[in-house]
N, C-alpha and C positions, 0 to 999 in steps of 0.2 A: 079148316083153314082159319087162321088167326086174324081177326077183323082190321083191316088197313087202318094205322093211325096217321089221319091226315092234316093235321097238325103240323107236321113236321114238313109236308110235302108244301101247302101255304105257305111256312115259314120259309124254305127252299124258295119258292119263289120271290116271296118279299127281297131274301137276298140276293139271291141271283140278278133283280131285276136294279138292286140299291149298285152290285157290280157293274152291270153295265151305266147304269147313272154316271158314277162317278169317275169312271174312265172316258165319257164322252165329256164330262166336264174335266178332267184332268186335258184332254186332248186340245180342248179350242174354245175351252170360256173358265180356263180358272182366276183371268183376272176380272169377272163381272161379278156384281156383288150378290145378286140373288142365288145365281147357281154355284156362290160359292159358299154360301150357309147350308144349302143342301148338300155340297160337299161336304163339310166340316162335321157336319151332323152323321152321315152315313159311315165316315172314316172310324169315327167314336166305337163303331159293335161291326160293320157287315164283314170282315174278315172272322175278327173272331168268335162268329156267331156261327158263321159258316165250318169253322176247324172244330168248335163244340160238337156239333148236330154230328158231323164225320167222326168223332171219337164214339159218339153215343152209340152210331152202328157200326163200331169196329168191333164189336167185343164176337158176335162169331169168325170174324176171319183172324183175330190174334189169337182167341183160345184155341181153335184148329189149327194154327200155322196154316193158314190157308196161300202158301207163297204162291200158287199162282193165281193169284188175284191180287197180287201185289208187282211184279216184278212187270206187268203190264204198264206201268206208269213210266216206268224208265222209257220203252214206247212213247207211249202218250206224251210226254214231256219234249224227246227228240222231235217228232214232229210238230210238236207246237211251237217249239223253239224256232225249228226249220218256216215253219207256214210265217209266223211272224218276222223274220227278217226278209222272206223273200216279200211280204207285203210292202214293207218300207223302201226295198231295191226296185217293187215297181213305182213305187210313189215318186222315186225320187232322194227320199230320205236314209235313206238305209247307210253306215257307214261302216267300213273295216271290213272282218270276214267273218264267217259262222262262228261262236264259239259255245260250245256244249258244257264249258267247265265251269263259268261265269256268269250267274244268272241272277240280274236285280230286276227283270221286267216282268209281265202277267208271267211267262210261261214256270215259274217259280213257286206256283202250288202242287202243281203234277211231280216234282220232283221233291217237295217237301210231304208229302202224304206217302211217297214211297219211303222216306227214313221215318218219319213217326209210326209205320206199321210196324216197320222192322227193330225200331229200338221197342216199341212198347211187347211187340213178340219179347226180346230179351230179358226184359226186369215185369213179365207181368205176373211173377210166382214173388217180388221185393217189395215190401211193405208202401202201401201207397204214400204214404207222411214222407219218406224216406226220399220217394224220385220226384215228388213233388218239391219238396225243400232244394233235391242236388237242381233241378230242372231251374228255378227260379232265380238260385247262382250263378247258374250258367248264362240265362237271360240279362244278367248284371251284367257279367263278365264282357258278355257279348255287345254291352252298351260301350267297354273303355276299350276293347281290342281289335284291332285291325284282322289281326288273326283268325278272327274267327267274321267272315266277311261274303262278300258273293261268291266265292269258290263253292260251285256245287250248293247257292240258295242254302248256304249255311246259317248265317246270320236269322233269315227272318225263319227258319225249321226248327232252331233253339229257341228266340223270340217266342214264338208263336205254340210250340211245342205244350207248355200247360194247358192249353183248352182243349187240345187233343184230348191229354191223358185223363184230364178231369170228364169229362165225357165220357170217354172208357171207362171211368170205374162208378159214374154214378146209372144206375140201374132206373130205367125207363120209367117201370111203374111207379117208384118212390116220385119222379120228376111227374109223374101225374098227378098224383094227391097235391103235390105242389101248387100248378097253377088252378087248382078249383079251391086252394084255402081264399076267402073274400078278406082277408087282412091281406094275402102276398097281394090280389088282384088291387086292391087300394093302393098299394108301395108302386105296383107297375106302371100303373097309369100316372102317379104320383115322378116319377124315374122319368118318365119318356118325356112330360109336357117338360119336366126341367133342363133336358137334355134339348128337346127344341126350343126354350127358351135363350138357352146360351148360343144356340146355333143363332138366333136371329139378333138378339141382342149384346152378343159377345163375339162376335165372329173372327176380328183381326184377334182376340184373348184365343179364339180356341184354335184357329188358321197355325199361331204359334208352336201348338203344339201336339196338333195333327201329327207333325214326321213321327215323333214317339209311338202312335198306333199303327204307325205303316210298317213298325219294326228294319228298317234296310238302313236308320243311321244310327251313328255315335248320339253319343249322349251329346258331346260335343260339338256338333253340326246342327243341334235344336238349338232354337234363339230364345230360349225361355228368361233370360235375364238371371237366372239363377244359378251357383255353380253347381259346377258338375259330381260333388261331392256329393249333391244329396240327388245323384244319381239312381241309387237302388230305391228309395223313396217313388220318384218319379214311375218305376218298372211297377212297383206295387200300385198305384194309385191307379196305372190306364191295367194291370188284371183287375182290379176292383172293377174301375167303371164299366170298361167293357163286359167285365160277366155279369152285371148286375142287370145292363141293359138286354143282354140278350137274352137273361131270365126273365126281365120284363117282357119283351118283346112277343117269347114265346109264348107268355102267359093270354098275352091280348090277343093274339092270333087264335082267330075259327078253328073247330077240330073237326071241322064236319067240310063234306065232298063240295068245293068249290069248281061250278061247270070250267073248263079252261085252265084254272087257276091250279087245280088239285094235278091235271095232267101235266102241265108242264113244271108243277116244281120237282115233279119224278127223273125230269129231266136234266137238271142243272148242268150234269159233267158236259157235254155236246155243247154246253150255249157256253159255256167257261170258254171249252178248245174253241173255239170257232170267234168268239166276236169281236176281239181285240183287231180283228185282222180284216174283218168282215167292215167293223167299223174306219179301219183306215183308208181300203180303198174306196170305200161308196163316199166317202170327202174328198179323196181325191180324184174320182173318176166320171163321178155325176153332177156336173155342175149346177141342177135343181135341186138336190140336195143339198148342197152346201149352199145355195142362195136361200133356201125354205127355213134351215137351220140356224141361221146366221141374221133371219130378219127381225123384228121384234117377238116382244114377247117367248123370250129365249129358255127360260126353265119349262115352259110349259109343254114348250115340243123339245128337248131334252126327254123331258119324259115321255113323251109321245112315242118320238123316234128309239128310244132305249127298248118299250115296251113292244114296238112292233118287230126290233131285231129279236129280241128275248122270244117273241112267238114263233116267227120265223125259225129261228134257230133248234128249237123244239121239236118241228117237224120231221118225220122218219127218215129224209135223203139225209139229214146232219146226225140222229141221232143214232141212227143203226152202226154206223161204222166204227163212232168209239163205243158202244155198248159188245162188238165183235174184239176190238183191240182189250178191252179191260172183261174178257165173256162175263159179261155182267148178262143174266137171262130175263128175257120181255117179265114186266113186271107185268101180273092179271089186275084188273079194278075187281075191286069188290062189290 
C-alpha cells in the first residue's frame, strides 16, 4: 500500500478551517477591521487552493470515467442547497422559495465539481495548452456577460474551472520535487509574508478587490477605479496570485501525520456540507453564543469558534453520511 501523503491532508485543513473563517466573518463582522484583513487575506488562495488540491486527485476518477462518483454531487448539492435555506426559514431570514437552478451561495461548489469532472472527462484526450487557453477566455467572457451567471453556479464553475484542470494535469510526484527545491521554499515564504503584509497594511486596496477572487461578479460590479477594458488583465493577475499562493502555501505546509490535524483534513467534504448552516443557527438560537462571539476580542474567537465547528464537524455522526451519498470508502491511516 502506497504511504499516505499528508501534505495534502494538512493543507485540507488549513483550508477548510480559512472556509469556515471567512464565512463566519462574512456573516456578522465584515465591517470590523481586524477580521476583515483576515478576510481579505484568505479570499486571495482558500477557494482556489481548494479547486487545485480537487483537480490534483481527479485524475483516477476522469481517466476511468468513474461517473458514479461523480453524479453523487448533484445529490450532495440538492441537499445542501435544501439544508441551507431551510436554515435561514428557521432563523427567520430565509426569503422567496427553493430554487435548484440559481445558485450564488456556499452550496455552489458541490455542483461546480460535478461539471469540472464531467467537462474534463470530455477534453482529457485535447491538448492541455488548448482548454487551458479556451478555459481562460471563457473566464473573460464570463467577467462582461450576464449570460453566463448563477443559472446552475455557472459563472463561478468557468471562473474557477483553471485550477481544476491545472491540477489534473500536473502529476503529484513532479509537484513534490517542487516544494523540497530551497529556492521555491525561499519564494513561498517570501509570497505569503507579502501577501499578509497587503492584508494588514492595505486592506480597504485589497477589500476592493476581493469580489474578482470570489469569482460571482462582473468585472463591472468590482470598484477598482479602473475600466473595465483591461478586464482580461485583472482575470490573469488573481490566476497568477492565487496559484502562486497556493504553491507557496502548500510548500510550507508539514508532510508528516499531524495528531488531529491530519484526520480531519481527510475530512473536508462533511465539514463543507454541514457548516454554512450549522453556523447560522447556533447565532441565531444560542444566545451565549452570539453574546461570547460578539464580545471583545473578536478575531481571536472567530477562530476559536471556526476551529471548534471544523472539529466538530469532522466527526463520524457528520461525516459518514456524505461519505455514503458520494461512496467515497473509509479512508485507512497509515
Amino acid at each position: 500500500m502506497a504511504e499516505r501523503n499528508y501534505k495534502y491532508d494538512n493543507m485540507k485543513f488549513f483550508l477548510i478551517l480559512c472556509v469556515v473563517i471567512g464565512h463566519l466573518v462574512t456573516q456578522h463582522f465584515s465591517k470590523e477591521l481586524y477580521p476583515s484583513m483576515m478576510y481579505g487575506w484568505i479570499y486571495l488562495f482558500h477557494m482556489p487552493a481548494f479547486i487545485f488540491i480537487s483537480g490534483l486527485f481527479s485524475k483516477k476518477i476522469v481517466d476511468n470515467k468513474c461517473y458514479d462518483r461523480i453524479v453523487p454531487y448533484v445529490i450532495l448539492y440538492i441537499m445542501m442547497e435544501s439544508f441551507t435555506f431551510f436554515a435561514d426559514k428557521l432563523r427567520g431570514k430565509g426569503t422567496g422559495s427553493l430554487n435548484f437552478l440559481s445558485e450564488d451561495g456556499v452550496p455552489w461548489f458541490a455542483l461546480a465539481l460535478l461539471w469540472w469532472y464531467l467537462v474534463t472527462i470530455l477534453v482529457r484526450k485535447v491538448h492541455p495548452l488548448y482548454i487551458l487557453f479556451v478555459s481562460v477566455c471563457l473566464a473573460v467572457i464570463a467577467g462582461y456577460t450576464t449570460e453566463i451567471g448563477p443559472f446552475l453556479a455557472l459563472r463561478r464553475s468557468v471562473i474557477f474551472y483553471p485550477f481544476f484542470y491545472v491540477g489534473y494535469i500536473l502529476p503529484v510526484d513532479k509537484l513534490a520535487r517542487v516544494y523540497k527545491n530551497i529556492y521555491v521554499r525561499i519564494f513561498s515564504v517570501i509570497c505569503i509574508l507579502g501577501s499578509l503584509a497587503l492584508a494588514v497594511f492595505g486592506t480597504d486596496f485589497l477589500l476592493n478587490w476581493i469580489p474578482l477572487f470570489r469569482g460571482r461578479y462582473l468585472f463591472s460590479e468590482i470598484e477598482t477605479g479602473l475600466p473595465t477594458v483591461t478586464g482580461p488583465l485583472w482575470r490573469i493577475a488573481m490566476y497568477m496570485i492565487s496559484f502562486l499562493l497556493t504553491i507557496a502555501i502548500l510548500t510550507v505546509i508539514p508532510g508528516i501525520k499531524i495528531p488531529v490535524i491530519s484526520r480531519v483534513g481527510s475530512k473536508t467534504l462533511s465539514i463543507y456540507f454541514f457548516h454554512i448552516s450549522v453556523m447560522k443557527l447556533l447565532y441565531a438560537f444560542i444566545p451565549q453564543y452570539k453574546r461570547w462571539l460578539k464580545g471583545g476580542h473578536s478575531t481571536i474567537k472567530i477562530i476559536i469558534a471556526s476551529f471548534v465547528i471544523t472539529l466538530i464537524l469532522s466527526t463520524p455522526i457528520f461525516d459518514w453520511p456524505i461519505r455514503k451519498i458520494m461512496k467515497v470508502p473509509k479512508r485507512k491511516e497509515q
